[in-house]
C-alpha positions in Angstrom: 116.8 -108.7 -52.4 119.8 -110.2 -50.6 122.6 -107.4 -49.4 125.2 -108.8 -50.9 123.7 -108.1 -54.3 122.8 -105.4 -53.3 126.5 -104.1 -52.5 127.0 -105.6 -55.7 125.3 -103.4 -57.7 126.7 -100.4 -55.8 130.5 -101.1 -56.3 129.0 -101.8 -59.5 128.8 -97.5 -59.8 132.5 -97.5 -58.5 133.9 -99.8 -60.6 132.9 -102.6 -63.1 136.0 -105.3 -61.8 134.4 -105.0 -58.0 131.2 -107.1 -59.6 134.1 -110.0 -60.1 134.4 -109.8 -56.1 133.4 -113.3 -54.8 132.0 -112.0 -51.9 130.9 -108.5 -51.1 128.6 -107.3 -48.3 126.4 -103.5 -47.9 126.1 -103.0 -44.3 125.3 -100.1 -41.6 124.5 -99.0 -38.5 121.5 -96.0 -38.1 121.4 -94.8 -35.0 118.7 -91.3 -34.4 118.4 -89.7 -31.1 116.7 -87.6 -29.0 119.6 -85.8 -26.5 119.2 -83.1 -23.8 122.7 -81.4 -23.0 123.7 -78.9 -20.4 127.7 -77.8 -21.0 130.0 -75.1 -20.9 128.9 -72.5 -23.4 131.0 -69.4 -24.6 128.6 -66.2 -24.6 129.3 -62.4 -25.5 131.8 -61.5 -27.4 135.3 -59.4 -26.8 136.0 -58.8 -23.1 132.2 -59.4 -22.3 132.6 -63.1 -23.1 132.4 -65.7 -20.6 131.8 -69.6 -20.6 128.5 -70.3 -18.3 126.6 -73.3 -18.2 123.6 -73.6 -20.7 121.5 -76.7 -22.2 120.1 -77.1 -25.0 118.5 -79.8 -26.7 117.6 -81.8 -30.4 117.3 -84.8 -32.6 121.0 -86.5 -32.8 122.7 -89.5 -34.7 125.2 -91.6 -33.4 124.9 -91.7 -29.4 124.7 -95.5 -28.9 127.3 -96.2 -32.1 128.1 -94.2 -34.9 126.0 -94.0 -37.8 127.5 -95.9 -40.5 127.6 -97.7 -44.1 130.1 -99.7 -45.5 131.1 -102.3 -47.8 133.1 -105.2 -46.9 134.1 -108.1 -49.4 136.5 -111.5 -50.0 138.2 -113.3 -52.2 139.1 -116.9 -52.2 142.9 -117.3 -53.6 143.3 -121.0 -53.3 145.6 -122.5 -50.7 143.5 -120.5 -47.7 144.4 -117.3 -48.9 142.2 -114.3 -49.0 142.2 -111.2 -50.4 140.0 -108.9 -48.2 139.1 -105.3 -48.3 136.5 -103.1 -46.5 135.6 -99.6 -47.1 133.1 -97.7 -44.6 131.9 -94.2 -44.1 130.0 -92.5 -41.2 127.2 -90.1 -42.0 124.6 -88.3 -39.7 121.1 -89.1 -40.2 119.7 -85.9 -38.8 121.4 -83.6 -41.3 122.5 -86.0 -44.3 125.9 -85.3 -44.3 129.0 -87.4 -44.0 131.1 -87.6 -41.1 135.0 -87.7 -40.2 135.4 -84.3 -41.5 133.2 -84.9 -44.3 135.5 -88.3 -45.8 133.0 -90.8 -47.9 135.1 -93.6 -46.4 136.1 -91.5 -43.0 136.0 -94.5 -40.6 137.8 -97.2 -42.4 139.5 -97.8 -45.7 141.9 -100.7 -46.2 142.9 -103.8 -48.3 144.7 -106.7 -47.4 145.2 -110.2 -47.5 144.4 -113.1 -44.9 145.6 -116.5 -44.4 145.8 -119.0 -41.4 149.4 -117.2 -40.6 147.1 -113.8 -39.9 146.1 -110.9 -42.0 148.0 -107.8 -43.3 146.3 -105.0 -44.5 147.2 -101.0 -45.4 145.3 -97.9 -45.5 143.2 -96.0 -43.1 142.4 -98.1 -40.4 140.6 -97.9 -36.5 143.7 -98.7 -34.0 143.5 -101.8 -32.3 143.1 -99.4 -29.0 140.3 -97.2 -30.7 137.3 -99.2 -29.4 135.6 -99.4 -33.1 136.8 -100.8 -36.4 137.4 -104.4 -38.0 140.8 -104.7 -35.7 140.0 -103.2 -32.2 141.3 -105.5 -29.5 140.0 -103.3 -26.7 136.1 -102.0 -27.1 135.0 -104.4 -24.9 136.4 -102.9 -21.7 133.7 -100.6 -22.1 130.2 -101.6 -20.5 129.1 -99.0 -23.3 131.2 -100.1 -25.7 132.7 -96.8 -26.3 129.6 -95.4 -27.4 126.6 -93.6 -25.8 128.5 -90.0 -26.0 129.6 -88.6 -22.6 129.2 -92.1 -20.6 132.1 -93.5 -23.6 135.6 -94.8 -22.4 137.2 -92.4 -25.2 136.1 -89.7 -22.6 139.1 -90.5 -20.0 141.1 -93.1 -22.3 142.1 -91.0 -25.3 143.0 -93.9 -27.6 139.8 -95.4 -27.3 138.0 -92.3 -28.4 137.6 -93.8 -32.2 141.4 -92.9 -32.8 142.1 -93.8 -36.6 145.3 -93.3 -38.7 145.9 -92.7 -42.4 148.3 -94.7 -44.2 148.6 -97.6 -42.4 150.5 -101.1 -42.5 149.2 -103.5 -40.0 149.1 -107.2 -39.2 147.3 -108.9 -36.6 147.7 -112.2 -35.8 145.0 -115.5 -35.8 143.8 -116.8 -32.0 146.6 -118.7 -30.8 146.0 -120.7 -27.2 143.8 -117.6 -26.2 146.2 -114.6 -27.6 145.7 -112.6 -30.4 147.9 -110.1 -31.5 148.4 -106.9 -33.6 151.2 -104.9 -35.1 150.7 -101.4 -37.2 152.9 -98.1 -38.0 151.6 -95.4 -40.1 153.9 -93.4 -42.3 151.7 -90.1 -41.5 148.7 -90.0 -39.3 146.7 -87.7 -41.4 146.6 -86.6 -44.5 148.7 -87.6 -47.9 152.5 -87.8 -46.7 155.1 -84.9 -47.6 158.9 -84.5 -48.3 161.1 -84.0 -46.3 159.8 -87.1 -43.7 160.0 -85.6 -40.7 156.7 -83.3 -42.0 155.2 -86.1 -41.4 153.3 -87.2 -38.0 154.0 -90.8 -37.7 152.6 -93.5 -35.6 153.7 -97.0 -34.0 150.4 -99.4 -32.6 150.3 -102.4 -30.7 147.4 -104.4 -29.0 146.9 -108.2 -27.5 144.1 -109.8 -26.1 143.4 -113.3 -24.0 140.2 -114.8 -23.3 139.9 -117.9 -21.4 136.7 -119.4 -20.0 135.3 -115.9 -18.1 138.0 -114.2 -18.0 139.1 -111.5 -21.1 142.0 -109.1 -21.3 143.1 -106.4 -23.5 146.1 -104.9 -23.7 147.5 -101.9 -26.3 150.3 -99.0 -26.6 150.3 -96.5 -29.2 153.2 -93.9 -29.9 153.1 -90.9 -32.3 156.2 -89.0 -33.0 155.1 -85.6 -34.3 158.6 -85.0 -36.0 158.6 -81.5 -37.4 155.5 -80.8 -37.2 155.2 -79.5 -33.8 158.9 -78.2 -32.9 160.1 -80.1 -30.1 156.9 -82.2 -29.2 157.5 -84.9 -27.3 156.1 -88.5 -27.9 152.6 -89.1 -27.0 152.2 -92.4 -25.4 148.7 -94.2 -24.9 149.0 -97.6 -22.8 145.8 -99.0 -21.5 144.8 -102.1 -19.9 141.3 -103.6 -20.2 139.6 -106.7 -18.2 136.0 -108.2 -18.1 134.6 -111.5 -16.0 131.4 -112.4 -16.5 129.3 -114.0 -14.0 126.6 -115.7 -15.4 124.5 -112.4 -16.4 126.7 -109.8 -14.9 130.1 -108.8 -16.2 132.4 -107.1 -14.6 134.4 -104.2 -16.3 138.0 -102.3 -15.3 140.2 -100.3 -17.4 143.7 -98.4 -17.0 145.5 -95.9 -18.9 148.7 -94.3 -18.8 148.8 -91.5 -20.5 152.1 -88.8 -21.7 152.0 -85.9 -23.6 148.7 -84.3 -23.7 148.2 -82.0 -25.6 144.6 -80.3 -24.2 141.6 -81.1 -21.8 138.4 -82.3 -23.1 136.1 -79.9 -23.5 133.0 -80.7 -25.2 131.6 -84.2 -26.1 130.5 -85.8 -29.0 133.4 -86.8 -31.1 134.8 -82.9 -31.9 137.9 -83.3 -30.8 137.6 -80.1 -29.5 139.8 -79.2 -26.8 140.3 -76.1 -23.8 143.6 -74.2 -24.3 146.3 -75.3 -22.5 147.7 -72.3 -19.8 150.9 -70.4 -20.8 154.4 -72.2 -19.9 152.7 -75.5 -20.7 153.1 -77.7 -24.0 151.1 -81.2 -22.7 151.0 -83.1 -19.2 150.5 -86.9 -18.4 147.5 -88.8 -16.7 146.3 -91.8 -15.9 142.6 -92.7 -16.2 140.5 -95.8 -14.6 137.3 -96.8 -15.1 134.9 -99.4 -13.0 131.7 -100.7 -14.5 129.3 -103.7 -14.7 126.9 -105.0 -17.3 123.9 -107.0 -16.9 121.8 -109.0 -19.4 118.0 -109.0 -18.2 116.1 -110.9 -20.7 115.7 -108.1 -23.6 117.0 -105.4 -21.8 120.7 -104.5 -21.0 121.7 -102.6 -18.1 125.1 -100.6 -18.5 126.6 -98.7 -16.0 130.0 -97.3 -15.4 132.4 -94.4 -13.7 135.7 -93.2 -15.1 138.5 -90.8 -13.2 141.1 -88.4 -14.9 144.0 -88.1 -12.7 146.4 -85.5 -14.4 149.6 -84.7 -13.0 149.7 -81.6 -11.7 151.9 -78.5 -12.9 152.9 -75.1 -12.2 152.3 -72.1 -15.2 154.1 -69.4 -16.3 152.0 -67.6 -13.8 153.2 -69.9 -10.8 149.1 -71.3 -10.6 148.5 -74.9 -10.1 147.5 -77.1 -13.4 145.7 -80.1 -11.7 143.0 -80.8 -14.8 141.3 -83.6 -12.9 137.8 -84.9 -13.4 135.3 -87.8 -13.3 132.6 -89.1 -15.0 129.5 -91.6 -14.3 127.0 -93.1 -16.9 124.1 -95.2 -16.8 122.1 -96.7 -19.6 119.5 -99.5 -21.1 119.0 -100.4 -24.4 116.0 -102.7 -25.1 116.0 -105.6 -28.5 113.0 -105.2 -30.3 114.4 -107.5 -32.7 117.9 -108.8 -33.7 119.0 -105.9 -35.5 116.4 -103.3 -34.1 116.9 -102.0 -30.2 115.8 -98.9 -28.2 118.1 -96.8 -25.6 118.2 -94.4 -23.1 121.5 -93.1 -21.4 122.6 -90.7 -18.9 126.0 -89.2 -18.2 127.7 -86.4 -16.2 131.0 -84.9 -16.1 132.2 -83.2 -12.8 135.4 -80.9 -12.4 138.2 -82.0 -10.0 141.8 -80.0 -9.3 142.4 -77.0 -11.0 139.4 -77.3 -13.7 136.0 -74.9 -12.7 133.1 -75.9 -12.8 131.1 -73.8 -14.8 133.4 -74.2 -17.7 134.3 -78.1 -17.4 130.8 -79.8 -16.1 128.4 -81.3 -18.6 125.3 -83.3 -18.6 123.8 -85.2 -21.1 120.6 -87.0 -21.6 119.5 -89.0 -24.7 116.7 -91.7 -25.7 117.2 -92.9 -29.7 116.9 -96.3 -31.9 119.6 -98.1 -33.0 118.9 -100.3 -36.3 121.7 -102.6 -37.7 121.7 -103.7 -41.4 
């Protein structure tokens, strides 16, 4: 049976008017893995704890791209408008449940409507910096494509770590001469809004892209104003700049970020958002990140490779003690097309402490070998 009736039948158990669509689509991503990890691991408890490395090791979903199921659909309006809409949720494969803090549509959830002028759309959306999503202007920086865990972009280029935002206006602009642009704010980042405003984290996005023969560029700045939700906060501002050149089977990757207003150090992979506590005397701290990589097309393989560098600025804490959190990562990895939709992989990545960060509680290594099937 064809996927689109399929889908049919499956808005059919949201709603009876989504059969009327003229054009709805089921489709997914399930990705399964095998993944060896060594990382910083809390042990002991009260003053006996300390963080030491340890590995450990187990049947994953999501390394090479998030697991995933969605439902995307069209309308034909007459006079080349659309109305468009997609709805799409992640899920884990090794344990059944959803993802995105447990959200049926977690990853994406917007309407909108399209003409030759563009499209505007509202709800929860994937920045056009985020590296994922039906509007990101920038994955392709990434010889991984921000995926394949540790060896991702995201790791060093915040943004680009899969950042979405609730309640979302956006509207991106068709390919004009090369350039396509983009244009969102989001009246609270997460979660329903609340009176007064300023309870409400808000969010300004921007992105543009050129391609021309070779060459592609990426360009994107996003700003969130905390208000009153964090007494004080300043402004944390994402910029990063993205470039490919492909050379017959080989293309060339390199990536910038300029970063303000961090608000923690990564410590733990994987999409957690988990973060090391900042030292006393300090709210955030800027950085800039860069990356270097190269893809190459062998037949059915694909060879990915890449290395990425954190360089905070440094500070002094309460305590007078340098805070230098600098590191770098390199990744390598292969995937292998078995079919069109069906493709093996096998990655490895490792992060090493620079500056002020220690080892034992900042390195991490990861292995993983997994199947990727798109439907």
């Amino acid at each position: 049976m064809k996927k689109s009736l399929i889908a049919l039948a499956l808005m059919g158990a949201f709603s009876s008017a989504a059969v009327a669509q003229s054009n709805v689509t089921l489709y997914g991503i399930l990705d399964v893995n095998y993944m060896w990890q060594e990382l910083p691991t809390v042990v002991g408890t009260g003053t006996a704890a300390r963080i030491q490395q340890e590995s450990v090791d187990g049947i994953n979903s999501g390394h090479q791209s998030g697991s995933r199921w969605g439902l995307r659909g069209s309308e034909d309006l007459g006079g080349g408008l659309k109305a468009i809409f997609t709805l799409e949720g992640g899920y884990s494969p090794d344990t059944g449940t959803l993802g995105q803090g447990g959200r049926l549509f977690g990853r994406q959830a917007w309407a909108g409507l399209q003409g030759g002028w563009g499209a505007v759309v509202a709800g929860r959306l994937a920045t056009f910096s985020s590296g994922t999503g039906s509007f990101d202007m920038f994955g392709r920086t990434d010889p991984f494509l921000t995926g394949f865990g540790l060896a991702s972009l995201g790791q060093t280029f915040f943004s680009a770590n899969a950042l979405r935002l609730d309640n979302t206006i956006a509207y991106r602009t068709p390919v004009w001469g090369g350039f396509r642009g983009g244009l969102g704010y989001s009246t609270r980042v997460d979660g329903a809004e609340v009176a007064p405003g300023g309870n409400n984290a808000k969010a300004f996005i921007s992105g543009l892209q050129f391609e021309t023969g070779p060459f592609w560029a990426a360009l994107t700045y996003d700003s969130v104003d905390f208000g009153d939700t964090i007494p004080n906060a300043d402004n944390q501002n994402h910029l990063q700049l993205g470039a490919t050149f492909d050379l017959g089977p080989v293309r060339l990757h390199g990536g910038y970020a300029d970063q303000s207003a961090i608000s923690g150090v990564p410590l733990v992979s994987g999409g957690t958002g988990a973060f090391a506590q900042l030292p006393a005397g300090i709210s955030n701290f800027d950085a800039n990140a860069y990356m270097l990589g190269v893809t190459w097309k062998i037949g059915a393989f694909t060879v990915m490779g890449s290395y990425q560098m954190f360089d905070a600025d440094s500070k002094l804490t309460a305590a007078n003690v340098s805070f230098d959190p600098d590191f770098n990562i390199w990744g390598v990895g292969a995937a292998y097309n078995l079919s069109r939709r069906t493709n093996l992989y096998a990655s490895y990545a490792s992060r090493d402490a620079d500056g002020s960060l220690t080892d034992n509680a900042f390195n991490f290594k990861q292995f993983a070998v997994g199947i990727n099937h798109r439907f």
